[in-house]
Backbone bond lengths (Angstrom), bond angles and torsions (degrees), N, CA, C in turn:
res aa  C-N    CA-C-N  psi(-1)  N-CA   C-N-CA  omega(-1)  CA-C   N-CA-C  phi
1 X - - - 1.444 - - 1.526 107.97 -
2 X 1.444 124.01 121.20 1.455 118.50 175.83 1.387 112.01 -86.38
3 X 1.090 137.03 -171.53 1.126 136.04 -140.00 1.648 110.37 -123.44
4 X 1.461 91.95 8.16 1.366 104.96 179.04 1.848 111.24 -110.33
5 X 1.274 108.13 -7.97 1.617 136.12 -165.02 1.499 77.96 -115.08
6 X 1.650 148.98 -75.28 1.512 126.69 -174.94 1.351 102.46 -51.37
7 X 1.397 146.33 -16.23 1.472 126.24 -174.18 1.592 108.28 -87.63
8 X 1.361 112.67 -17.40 1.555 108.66 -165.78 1.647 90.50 -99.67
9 X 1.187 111.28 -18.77 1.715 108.22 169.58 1.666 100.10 -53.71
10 X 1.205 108.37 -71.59 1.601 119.88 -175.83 0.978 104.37 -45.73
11 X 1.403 146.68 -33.81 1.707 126.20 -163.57 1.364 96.31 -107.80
12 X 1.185 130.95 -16.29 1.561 131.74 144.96 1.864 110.21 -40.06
13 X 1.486 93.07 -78.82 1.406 81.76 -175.14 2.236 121.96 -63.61
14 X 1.374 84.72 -22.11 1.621 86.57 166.77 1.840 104.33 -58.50
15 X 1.015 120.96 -39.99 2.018 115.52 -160.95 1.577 96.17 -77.79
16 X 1.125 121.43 -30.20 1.487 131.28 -147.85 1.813 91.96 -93.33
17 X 1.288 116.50 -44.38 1.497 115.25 149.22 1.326 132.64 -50.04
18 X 1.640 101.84 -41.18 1.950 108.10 175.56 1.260 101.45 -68.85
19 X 1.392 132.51 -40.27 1.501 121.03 -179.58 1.456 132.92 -61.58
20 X 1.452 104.15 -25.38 1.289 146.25 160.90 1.694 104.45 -35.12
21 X 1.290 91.62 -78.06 1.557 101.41 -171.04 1.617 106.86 -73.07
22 X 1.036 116.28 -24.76 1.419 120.49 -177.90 1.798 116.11 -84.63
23 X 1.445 104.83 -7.33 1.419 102.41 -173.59 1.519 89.32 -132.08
24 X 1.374 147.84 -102.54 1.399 142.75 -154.30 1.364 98.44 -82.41
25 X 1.520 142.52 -8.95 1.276 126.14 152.23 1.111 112.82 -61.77
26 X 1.513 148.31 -37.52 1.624 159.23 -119.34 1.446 86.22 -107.15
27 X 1.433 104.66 -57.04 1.577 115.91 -166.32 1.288 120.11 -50.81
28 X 1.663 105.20 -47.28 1.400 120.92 174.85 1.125 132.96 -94.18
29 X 1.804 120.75 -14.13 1.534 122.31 157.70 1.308 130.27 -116.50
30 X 1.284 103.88 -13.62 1.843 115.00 166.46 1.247 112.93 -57.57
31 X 1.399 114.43 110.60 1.580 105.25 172.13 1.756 115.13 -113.67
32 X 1.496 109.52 23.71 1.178 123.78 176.98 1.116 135.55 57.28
33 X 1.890 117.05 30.31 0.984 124.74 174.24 1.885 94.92 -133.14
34 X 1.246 109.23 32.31 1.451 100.21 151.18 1.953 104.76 106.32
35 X 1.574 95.64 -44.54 1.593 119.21 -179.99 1.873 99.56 -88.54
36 X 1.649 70.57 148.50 1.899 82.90 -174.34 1.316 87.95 -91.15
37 X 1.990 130.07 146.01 1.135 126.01 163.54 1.164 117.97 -40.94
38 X 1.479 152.44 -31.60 1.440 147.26 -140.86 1.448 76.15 -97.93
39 X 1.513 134.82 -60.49 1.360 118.16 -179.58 1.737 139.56 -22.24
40 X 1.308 89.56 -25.70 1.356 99.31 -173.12 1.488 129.46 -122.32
41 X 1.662 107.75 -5.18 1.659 126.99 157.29 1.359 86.53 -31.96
42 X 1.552 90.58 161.49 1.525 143.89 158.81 1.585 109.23 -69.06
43 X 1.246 124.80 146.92 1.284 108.31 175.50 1.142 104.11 -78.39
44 X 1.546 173.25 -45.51 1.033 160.73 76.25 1.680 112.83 78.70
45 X 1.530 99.66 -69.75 1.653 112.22 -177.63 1.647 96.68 -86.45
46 X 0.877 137.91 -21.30 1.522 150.19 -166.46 1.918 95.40 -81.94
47 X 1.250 93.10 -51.22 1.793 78.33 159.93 1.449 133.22 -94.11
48 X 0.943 133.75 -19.33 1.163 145.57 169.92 1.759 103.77 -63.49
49 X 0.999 105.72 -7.77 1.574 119.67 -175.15 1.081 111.71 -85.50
50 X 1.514 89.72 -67.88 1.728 108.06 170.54 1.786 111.73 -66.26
51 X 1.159 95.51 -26.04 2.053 72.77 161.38 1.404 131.98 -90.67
52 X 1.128 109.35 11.64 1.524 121.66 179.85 1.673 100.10 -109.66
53 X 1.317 122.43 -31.46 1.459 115.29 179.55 1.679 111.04 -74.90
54 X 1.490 108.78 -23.23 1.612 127.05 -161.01 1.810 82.52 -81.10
55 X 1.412 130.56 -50.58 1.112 140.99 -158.23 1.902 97.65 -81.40
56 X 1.071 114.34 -29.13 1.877 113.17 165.93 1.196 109.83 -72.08
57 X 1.399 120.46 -45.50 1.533 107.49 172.06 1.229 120.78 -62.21
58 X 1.392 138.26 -29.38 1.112 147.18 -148.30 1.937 87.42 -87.84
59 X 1.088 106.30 -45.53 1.615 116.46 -174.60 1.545 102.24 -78.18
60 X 1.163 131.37 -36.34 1.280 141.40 177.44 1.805 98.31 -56.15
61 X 1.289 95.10 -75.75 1.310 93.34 172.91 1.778 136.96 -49.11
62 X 1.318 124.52 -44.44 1.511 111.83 169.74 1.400 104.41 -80.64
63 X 1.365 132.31 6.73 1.449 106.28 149.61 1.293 132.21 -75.44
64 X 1.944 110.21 -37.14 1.003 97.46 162.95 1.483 140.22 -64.14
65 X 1.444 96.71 -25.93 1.858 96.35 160.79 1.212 141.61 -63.15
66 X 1.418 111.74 -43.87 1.547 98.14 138.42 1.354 144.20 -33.03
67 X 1.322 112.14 -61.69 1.485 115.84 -179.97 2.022 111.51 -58.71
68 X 1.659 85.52 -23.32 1.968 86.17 171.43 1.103 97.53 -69.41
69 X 1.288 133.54 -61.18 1.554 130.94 -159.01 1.349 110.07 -63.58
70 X 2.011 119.25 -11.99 1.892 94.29 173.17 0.802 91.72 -95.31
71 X 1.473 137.74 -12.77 1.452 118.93 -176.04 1.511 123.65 -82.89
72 X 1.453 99.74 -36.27 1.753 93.52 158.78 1.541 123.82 -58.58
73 X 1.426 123.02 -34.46 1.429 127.31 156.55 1.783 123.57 -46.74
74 X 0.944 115.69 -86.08 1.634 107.55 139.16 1.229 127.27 5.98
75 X 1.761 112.35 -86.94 1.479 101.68 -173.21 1.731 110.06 -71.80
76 X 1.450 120.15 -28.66 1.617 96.59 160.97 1.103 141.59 -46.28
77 X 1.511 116.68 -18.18 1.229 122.23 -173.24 1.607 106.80 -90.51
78 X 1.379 119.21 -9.66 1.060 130.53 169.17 1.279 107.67 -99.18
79 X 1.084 138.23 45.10 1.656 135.96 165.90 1.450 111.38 -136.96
């Protein structure tokens, strides 16, 4: 992969994020006055927020480790 093919990876995955926010982000934080709802929590709900997003990554993440670990299983079996 040259290094011009990893950059169009990245702005791939950069658009695929903008759509993100522009389609099931919109839905769920656009409240159509310009401000994203999280803008305007309570500090209170503003964390409780952030511990549930801290707790998706956390799940986000050992899935993807898993799926590394069949795939490193996998490609050993191909070597």
């Amino acid at each position: 992969m040259t290094s011009e093919q990893l950059a169009d990876e990245v702005q791939r995955a950069i658009m695929a994020c903008r759509d993100r926010v522009l389609g099931v982000g919109a839905d769920q934080y656009d409240d159509g006055s310009g401000v994203q709802k999280f803008e305007t929590l309570a500090p209170s709900e503003l964390a409780a927020w952030l511990l549930e997003e801290a707790d998706d990554l956390i799940v986000y993440a050992v899935m993807l480790r898993i799926r590394s670990a069949k795939f490193a299983a996998a490609a050993a079996l191909l070597e």
